[in-house]
OpenMM code with the backbone's topology and positions (N, CA, C; nanometers):
from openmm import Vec3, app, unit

residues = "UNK UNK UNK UNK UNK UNK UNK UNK UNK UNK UNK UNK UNK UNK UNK UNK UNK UNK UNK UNK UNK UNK UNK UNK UNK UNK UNK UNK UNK UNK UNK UNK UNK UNK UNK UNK UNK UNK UNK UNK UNK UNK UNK UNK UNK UNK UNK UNK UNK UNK UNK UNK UNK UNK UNK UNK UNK UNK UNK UNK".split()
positions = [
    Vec3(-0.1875, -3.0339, 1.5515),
    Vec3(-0.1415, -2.9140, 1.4836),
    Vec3(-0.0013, -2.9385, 1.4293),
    Vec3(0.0198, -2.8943, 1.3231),
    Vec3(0.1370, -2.9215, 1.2415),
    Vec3(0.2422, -2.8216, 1.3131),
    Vec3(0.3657, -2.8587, 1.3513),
    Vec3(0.4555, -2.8034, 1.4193),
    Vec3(0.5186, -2.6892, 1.3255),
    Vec3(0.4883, -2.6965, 1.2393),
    Vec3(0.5798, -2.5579, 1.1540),
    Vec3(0.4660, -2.3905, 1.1778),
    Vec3(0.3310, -2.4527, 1.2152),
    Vec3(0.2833, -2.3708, 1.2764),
    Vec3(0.2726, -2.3349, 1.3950),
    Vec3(0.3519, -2.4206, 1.4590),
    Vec3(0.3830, -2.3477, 1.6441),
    Vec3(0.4099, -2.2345, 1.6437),
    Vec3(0.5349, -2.1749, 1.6103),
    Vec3(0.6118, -2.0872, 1.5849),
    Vec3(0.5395, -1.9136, 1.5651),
    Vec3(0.4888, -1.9614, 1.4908),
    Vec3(0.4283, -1.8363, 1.4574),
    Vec3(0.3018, -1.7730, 1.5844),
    Vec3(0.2044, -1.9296, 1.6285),
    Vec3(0.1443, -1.9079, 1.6769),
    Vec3(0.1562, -1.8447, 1.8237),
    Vec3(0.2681, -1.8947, 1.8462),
    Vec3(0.3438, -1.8767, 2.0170),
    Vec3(0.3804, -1.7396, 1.9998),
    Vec3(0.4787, -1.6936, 1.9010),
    Vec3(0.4748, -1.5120, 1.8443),
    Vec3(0.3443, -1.4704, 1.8587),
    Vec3(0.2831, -1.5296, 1.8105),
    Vec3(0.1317, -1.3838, 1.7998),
    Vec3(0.0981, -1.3834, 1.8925),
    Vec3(0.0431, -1.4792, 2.0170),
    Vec3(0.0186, -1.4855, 2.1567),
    Vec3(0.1056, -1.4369, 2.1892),
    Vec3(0.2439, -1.4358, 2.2498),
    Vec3(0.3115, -1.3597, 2.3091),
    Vec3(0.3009, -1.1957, 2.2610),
    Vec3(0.2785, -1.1809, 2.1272),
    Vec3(0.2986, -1.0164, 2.1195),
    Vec3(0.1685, -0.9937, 2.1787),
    Vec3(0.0144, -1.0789, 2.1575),
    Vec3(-0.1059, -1.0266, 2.2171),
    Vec3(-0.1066, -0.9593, 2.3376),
    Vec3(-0.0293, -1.0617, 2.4332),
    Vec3(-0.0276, -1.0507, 2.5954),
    Vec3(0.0792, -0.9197, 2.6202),
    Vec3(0.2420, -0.8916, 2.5341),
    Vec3(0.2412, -0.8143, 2.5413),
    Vec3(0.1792, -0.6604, 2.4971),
    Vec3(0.0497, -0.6922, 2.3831),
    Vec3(-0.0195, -0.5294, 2.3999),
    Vec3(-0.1060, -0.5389, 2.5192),
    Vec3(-0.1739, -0.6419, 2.5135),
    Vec3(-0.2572, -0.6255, 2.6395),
    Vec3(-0.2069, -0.5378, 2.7804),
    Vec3(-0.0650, -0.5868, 2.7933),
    Vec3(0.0056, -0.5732, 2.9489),
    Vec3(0.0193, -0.3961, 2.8659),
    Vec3(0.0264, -0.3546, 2.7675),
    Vec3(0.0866, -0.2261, 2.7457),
    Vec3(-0.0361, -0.1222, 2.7538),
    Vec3(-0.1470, -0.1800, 2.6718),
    Vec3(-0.2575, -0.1076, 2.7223),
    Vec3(-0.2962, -0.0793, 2.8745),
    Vec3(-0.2994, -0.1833, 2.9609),
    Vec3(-0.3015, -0.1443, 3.1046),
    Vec3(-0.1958, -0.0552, 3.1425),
    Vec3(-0.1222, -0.0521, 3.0993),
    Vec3(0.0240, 0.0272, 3.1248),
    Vec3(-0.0626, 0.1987, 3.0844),
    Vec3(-0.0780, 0.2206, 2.9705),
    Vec3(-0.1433, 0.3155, 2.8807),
    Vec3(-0.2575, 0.3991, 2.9731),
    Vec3(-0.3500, 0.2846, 3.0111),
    Vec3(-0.4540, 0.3189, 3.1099),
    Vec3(-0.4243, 0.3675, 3.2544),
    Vec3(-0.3218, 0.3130, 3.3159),
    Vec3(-0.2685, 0.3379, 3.4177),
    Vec3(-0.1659, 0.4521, 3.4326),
    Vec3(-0.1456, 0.4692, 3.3386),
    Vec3(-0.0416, 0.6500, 3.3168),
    Vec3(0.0861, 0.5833, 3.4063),
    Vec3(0.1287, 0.4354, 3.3560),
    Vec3(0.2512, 0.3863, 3.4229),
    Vec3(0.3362, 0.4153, 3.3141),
    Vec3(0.4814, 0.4246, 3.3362),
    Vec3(0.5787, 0.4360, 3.2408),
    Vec3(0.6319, 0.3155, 3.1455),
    Vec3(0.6714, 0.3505, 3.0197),
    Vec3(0.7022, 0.2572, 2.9278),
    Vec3(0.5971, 0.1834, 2.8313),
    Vec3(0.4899, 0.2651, 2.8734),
    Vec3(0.3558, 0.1887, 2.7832),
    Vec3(0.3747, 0.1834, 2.6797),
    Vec3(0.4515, 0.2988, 2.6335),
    Vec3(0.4766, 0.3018, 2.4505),
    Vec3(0.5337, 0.2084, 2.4226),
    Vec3(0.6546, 0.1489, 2.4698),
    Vec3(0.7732, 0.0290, 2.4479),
    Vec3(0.6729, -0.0391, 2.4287),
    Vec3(0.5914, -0.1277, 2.5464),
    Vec3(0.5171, -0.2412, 2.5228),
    Vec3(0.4180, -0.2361, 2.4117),
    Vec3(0.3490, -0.1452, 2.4004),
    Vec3(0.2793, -0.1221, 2.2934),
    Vec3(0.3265, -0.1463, 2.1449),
    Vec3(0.4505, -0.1023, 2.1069),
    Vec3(0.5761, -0.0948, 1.9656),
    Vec3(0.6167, -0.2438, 1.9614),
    Vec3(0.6397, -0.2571, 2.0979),
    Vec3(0.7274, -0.4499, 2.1085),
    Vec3(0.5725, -0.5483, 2.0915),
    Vec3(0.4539, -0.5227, 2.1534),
    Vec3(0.3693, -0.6149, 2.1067),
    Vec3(0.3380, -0.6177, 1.9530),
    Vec3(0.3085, -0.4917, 1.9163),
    Vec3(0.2647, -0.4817, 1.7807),
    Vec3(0.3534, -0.5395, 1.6663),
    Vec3(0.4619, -0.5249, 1.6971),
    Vec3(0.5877, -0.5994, 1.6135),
    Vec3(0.6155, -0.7014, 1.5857),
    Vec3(0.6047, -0.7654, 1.7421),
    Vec3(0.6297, -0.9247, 1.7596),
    Vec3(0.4668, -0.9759, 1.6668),
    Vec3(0.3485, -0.9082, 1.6975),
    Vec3(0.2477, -1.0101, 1.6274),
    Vec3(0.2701, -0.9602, 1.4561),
    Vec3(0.3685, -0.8582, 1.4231),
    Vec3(0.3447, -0.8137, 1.2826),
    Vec3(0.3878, -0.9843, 1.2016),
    Vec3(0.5347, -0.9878, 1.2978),
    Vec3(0.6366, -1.0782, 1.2479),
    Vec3(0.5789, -1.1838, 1.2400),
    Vec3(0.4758, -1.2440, 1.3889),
    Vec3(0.4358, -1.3708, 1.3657),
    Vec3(0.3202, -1.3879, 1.2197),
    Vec3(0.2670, -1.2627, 1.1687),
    Vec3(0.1784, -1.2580, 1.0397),
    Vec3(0.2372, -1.2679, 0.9525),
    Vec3(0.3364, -1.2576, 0.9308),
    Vec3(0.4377, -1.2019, 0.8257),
    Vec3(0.4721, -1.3882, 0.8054),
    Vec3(0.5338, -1.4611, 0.9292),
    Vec3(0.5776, -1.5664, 0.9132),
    Vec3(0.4691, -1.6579, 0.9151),
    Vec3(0.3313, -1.6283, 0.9210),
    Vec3(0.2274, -1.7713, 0.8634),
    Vec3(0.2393, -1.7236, 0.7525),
    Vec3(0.2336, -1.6095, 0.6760),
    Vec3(0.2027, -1.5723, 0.5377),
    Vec3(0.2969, -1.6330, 0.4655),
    Vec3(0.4457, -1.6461, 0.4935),
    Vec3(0.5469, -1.6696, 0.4007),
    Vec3(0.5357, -1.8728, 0.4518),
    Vec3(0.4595, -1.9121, 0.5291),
    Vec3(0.4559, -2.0507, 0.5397),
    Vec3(0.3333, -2.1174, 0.4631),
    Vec3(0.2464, -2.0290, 0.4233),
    Vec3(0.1483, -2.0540, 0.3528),
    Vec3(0.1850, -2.0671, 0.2239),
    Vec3(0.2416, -1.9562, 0.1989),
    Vec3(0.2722, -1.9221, 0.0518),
    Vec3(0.3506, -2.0520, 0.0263),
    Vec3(0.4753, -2.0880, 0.1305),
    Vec3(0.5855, -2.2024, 0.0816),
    Vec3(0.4825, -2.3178, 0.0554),
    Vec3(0.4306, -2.3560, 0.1073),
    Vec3(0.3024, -2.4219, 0.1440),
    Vec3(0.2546, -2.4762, -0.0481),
    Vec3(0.2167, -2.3856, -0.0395),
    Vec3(0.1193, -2.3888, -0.1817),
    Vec3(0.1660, -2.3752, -0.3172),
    Vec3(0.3040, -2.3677, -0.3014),
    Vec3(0.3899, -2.3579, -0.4323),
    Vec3(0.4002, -2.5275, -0.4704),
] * unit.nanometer
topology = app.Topology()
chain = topology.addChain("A")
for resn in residues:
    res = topology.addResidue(resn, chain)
    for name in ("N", "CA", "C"):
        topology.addAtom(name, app.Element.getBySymbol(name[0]), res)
């Protein structure tokens, strides 16, 4: 795997695991579910955001 795609990929897994951990949070009527929920969704927006703009550099 080409290393300029680590980066992104390690972001999207990490934001996954954090919705995952937020949904159990959600399900469990534990506190802060929303945070984890906002911080996963974000972190995987960014890691989409950054294959898209590596693709694009990519193909120019």
């Amino acid at each position: 795997m080409a290393t300029k795609y680590k980066i992104p990929l390690v972001l999207f897994l990490l934001g996954m695991l954090i919705t995952i951990v937020g949904a159990l949070f959600k399900i469990m009527h534990w506190p802060n579910s929303n945070v984890l929920l906002i911080v996963g969704t974000l972190c995987e927006a960014v890691a989409i955001i950054t294959l898209i703009r590596i693709i694009l550099k990519k193909s120019k």
